[in-house]
N, C-alpha and C positions, 0 to 999 in steps of 0.2 A: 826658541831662538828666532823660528821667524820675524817678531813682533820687532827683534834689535836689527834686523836685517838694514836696513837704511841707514842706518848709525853707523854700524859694523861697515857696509862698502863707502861710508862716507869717509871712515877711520882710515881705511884700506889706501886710500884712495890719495889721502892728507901721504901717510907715508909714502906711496907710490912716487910723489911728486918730488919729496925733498931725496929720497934717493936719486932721482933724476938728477935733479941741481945739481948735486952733490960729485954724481960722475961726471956732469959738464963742468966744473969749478971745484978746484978746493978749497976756495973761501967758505964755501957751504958746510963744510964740516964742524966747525966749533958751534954752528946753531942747530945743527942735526941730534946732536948726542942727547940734551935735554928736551927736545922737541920730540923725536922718538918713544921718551921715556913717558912725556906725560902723554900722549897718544897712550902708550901702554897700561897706564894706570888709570885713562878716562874709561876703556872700553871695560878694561876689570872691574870699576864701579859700575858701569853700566848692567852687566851681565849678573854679578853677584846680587843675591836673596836675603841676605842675614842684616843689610842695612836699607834700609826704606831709603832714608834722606838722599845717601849714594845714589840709589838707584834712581831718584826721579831727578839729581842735580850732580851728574857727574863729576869728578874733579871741583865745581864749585861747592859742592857740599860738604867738602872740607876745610873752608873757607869759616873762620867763625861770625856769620851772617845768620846763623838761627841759634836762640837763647836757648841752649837745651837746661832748659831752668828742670827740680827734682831730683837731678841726678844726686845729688847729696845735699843733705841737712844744717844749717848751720848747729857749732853745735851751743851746749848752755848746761845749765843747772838741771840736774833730775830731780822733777819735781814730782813726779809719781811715780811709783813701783811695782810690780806684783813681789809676792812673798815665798821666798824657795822652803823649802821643808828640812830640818833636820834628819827627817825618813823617805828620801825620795821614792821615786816606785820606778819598774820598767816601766816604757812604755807599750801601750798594747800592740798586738801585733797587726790587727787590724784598726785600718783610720775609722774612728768612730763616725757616724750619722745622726741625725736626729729624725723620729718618724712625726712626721706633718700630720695630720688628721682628726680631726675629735669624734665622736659617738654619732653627725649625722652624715660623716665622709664614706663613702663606700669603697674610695681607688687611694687610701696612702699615698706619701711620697713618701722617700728615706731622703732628708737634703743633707748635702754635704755641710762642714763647717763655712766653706766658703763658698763663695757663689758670684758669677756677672751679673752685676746691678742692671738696673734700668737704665738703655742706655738703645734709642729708636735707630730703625731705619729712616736715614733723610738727614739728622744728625751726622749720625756716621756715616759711610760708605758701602756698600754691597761687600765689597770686598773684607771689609774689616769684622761687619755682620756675622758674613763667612767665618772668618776664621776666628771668633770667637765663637761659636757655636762650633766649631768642628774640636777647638780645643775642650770645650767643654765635653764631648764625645768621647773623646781619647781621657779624660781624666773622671769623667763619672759624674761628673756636677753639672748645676744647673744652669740658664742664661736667661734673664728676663727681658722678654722686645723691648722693653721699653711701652711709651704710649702711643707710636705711632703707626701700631698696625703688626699681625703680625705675617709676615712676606714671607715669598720664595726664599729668599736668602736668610731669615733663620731656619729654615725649613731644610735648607743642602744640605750642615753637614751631621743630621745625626743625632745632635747632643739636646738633652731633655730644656722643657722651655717653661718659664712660669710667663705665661699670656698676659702684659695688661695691662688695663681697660683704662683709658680716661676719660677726660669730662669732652670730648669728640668724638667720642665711638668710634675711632678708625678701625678699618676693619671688620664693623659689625653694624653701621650705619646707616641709617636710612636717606633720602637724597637731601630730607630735610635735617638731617644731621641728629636724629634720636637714635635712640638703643633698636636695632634689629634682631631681636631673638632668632629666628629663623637663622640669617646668617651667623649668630654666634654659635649656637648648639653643634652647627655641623662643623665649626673649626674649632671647637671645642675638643669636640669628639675624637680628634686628630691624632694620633697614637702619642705621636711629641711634646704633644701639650700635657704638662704634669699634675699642674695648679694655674690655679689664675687667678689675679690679683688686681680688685681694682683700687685705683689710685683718687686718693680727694686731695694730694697736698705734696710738694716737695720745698727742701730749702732752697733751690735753684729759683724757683719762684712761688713764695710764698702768697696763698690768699690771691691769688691769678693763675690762671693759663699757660700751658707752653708757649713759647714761638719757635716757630722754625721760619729763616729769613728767607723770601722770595727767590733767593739765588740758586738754593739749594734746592729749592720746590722740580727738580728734572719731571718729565713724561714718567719717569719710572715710580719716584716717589707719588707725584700725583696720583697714577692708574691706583695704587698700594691704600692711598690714604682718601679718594675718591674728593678731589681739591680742583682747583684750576693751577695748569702748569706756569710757574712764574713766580705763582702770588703769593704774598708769607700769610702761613698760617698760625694762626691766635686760635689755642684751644679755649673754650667758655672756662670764665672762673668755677663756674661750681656743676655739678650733675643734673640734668633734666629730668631723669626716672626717679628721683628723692629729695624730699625739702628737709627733713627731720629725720632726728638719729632712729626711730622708730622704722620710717618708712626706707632710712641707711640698711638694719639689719634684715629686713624683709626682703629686700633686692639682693642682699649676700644670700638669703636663704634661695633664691629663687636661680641665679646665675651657680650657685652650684648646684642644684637640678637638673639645668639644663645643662650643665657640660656633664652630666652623667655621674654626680657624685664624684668630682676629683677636689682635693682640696682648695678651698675656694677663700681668701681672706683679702684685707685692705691696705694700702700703705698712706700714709702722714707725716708731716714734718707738724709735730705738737706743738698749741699754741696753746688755748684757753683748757688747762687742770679741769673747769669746769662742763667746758662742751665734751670734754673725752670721758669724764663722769655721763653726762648724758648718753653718750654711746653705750655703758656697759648699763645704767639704768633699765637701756630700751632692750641691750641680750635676756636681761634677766626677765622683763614684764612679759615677753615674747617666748621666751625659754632655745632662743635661737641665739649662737655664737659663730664668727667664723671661725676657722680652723686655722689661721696667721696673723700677726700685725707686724708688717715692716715699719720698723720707725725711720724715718731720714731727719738730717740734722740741720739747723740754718747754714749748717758751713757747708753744705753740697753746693757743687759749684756747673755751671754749663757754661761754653761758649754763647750762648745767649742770654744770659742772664741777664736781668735789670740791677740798674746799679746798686739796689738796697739789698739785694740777696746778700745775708749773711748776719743780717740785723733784724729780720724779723722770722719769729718762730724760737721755738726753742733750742740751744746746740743738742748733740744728737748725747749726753751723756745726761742731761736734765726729760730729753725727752722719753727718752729709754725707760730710765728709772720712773716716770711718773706713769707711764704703760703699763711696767711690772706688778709697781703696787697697785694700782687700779684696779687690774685685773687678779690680783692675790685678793685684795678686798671683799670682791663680789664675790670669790670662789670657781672664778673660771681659768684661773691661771694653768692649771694641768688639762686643759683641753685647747686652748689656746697657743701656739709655736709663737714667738715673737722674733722676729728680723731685725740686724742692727745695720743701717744701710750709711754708710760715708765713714770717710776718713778711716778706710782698714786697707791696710798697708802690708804689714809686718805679722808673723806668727803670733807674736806679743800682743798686736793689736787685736787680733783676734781673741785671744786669751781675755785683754779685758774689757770687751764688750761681751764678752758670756758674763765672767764675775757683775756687771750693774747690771743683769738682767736677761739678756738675750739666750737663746739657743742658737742661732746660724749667724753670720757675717756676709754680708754681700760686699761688694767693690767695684768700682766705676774705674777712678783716675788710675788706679795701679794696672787692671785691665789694658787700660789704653794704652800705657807704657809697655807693657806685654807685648802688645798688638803693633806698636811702632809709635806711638805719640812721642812726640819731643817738646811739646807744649808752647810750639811757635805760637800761641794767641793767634791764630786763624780761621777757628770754628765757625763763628760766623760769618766771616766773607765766602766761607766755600771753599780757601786757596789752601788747606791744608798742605805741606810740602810732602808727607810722606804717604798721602793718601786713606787717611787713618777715616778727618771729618770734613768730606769733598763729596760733589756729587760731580766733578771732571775725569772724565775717562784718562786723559792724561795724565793726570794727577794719580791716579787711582794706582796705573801698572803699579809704581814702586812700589805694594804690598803687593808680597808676594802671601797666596793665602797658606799653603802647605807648611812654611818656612814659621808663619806667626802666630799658627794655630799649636805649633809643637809649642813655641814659648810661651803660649798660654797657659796649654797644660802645663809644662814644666815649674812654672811661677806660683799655679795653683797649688798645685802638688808639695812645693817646697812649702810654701808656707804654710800649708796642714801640719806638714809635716814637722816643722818648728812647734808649730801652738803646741800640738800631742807634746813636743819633746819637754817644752816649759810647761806643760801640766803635772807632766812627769816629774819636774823636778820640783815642783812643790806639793808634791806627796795624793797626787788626783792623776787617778785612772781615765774617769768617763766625763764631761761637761757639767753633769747633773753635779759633782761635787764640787765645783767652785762658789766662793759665795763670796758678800761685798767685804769680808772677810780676810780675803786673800789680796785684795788690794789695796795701797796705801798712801796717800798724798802727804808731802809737808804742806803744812799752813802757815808757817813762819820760820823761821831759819832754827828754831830750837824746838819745835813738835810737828811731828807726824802721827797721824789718825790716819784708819783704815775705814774703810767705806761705810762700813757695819755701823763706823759711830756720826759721821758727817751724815749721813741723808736716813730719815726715817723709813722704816721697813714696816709695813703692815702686815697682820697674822690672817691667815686666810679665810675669810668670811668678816673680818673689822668690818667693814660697810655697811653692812646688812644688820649685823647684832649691835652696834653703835658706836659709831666713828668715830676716831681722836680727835680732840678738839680742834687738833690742826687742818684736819680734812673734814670739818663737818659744816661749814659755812656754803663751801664748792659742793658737797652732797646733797644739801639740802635744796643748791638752786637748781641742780644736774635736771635739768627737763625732758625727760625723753621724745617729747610732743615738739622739741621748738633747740637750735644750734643758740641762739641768744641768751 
């Protein structure tokens, strides 16, 4: 309450005065009665927790001045479906996991179905940081930094963190901006830290760099990510410690050592079939795998994105699936967890990114809605109105962290608890029994095909014993010495 104090004796104060008027004159009365009332309703948005916008723009926040674009769908033609069962089943009573780790992991994870994407401090706010990580605590599941380090403020409240890494080492950096072992292993080590993930690729910006704009760079962010206060920071397009997909899975083998055997794998937004063949070439000549691959889709989207984000890379339902079969081909697919990261929204969604391949679901944009995002397009000026992706202290009160960390959980929770319920009604207990099987596209206004029959499926070890002719051109060029 203190922090409203100023407001609240300002409010006081506004009243104070027209009851004055009021007793010296009764002309004063017909302007008092609505003047009162909005006085009363400004200081209730002020003080109430459950609306950010409220809270940081009293009375005007009611105002339709910010686009709350998301809140509903336009609607249209159902062009895709999953498929319910004749024999449905209960659902189990416990929400299923999936265990992360292959034969050289020593510390498991169990991840939940859903999960908080990558999604940095400096981006977002401290405050929002917070209370995504605390919701994650209260619900069981996981929260990835992001690449920009990982701070005090994932670190508050509690809840388990996949670490990780990009091509700036924040966090783990040397002054000339390489990979500092020393500093990684000890925050590695960190009870909180589950897994860790490093990043070569997102749809937000493909084939380059993050940015984070100048404005947002505060003392804090700076200290966190070891920058100059002000200046926008451009992470390097590609990694210093790796040229080639060989010397890619030798630095996975080496960063999960150093964090002491926790599972340790990579996230991409897929481009060349070819270089991601190179990848699983170089697990095999090596006999080394990581223990995850997040895939992200060209449709992930940032406030800072460049303008071609979303046109180059593959969308994340093409990328997915060419991960899966890859990695079924070579025979690493059952050591291997795969991540399906954008555009998961709804229990449904979850649902059909397990059926084209995945085990877990991460989410960004629904997250931030959770958290208070209204999707004013103001990420990258800094000027978030509800304090979501701001680095102004002003800005910031309106999230309230207690108040957004419960709706985090609650959002996570629900929509687990959807998928389990649509699993259950198409006759699948556990994740493992969904297949492209169960889901279904029209392709023209008189047929519909299930996935089974639209995108080819490879049988486990195809690659190796002699590839289909459709994948044997991309095998043959897959170079594990060279990404070209």
């Amino acid at each position: 309450m203190g922090r409203h104090l100023p407001v609240l004796l300002a409010a006081v104060g506004a009243v104070g005065a027209v009851l004055a008027a009021c007793a010296g004159s009764a002309w004063w009365w017909p302007a008092a009665g609505p003047l009162l009332a909005l006085t009363c309703v400004g200081v209730r948005d002020l003080v109430q927790r459950r609306d950010s916008l409220l809270r940081a723009y009293p009375l005007t926040g009611r105002l339709p001045w910010v686009p709350r674009r998301g809140a509903a769908e336009p609607a249209g033609a159902v062009r895709e479906f999953l498929v319910p069962s004749l024999g449905p089943v209960e659902p189990p009573e416990e929400t299923p996991v999936v265990r992360v780790g292959g034969p050289d992991c020593r510390l498991p994870y169990d991840m939940a179905l859903l999960n908080v994407s990558a999604m940095s401090f400096g981006a977002l706010s401290p405050r929002a940081v917070h209370a995504l990580n605390r919701g994650a605590a209260l619900g069981g599941f996981a929260q990835d930094t992001g690449e920009g380090g990982l701070t005090e403020h994932h670190l508050r409240g509690g809840g388990d963190l996949v670490w990780e890494i990009g091509t700036g080492y924040f966090g783990c950096r040397t002054d000339d901006g390489a990979f500092d072992a020393r500093e990684f292993a000890d925050k590695a080590a960190l009870p909180e830290v589950r897994c860790v993930s490093l990043k070569l690729s997102q749809g937000a910006a493909p084939g380059g760099g993050a940015l984070l704009p100048g404005g947002k760079v505060s003392a804090s962010v700076a200290r966190e990510r070891g920058v100059p206060v002000g200046e926008p920071v451009v992470s390097p397009p590609g990694h210093r410690e790796f040229a080639t997909p060989r010397e890619l899975v030798l630095f996975l083998a080496r960063l999960r050592e150093l964090a002491g055997g926790k599972p340790t794998g990579f996230k991409l937004c897929v481009g060349s079939r070819r270089e991601f063949l190179a990848v699983c070439r170089a697990m095999v000549a090596e006999g080394v795998a990581p223990d995850f691959v997040v895939v992200d889709g060209s449709e992930g989207g940032s406030g800072a994105a460049p303008p071609y984000a979303g046109e180059v890379g593959l969308p994340l339902t093409e990328g997915l699936i060419t991960v899966h079969n890859a990695l079924v081909g070579v025979g690493l697919r059952d050591r291997v967890r795969i991540g399906a990261s954008g555009r998961v929204a709804t229990g449904t969604d979850v649902v059909r990114r397990l059926a084209q391949g995945a085990d877990f679901t991460n989410a960004a944009r629904a997250m931030m809605r959770a958290v208070g995002c209204v999707e004013a397009g103001r990420c990258a000026a800094g000027s978030c109105p509800v304090g979501v992706a701001t680095q102004d202290p002003l800005r910031m009160r309106a999230l309230d962290v207690a108040d957004k960390a419960r709706r985090v959980h609650r959002y996570q929770r629900e929509t687990v608890r959807d998928a389990v319920r649509v699993m259950a009604a198409m006759g699948v207990r556990e994740p493992a029994g969904l297949t492209p099987a169960h889901l279904v596209r029209r392709t023209d206004r008189g047929t519909l095909r299930s996935y089974s029959e639209l995108y080819e499926w490879l049988e486990p070890g195809a690659l190796l014993s002699g590839p289909p002719q459709s994948w044997a051109a991309d095998w043959k060029a897959a170079d594990p010495d060279g990404f070209s």
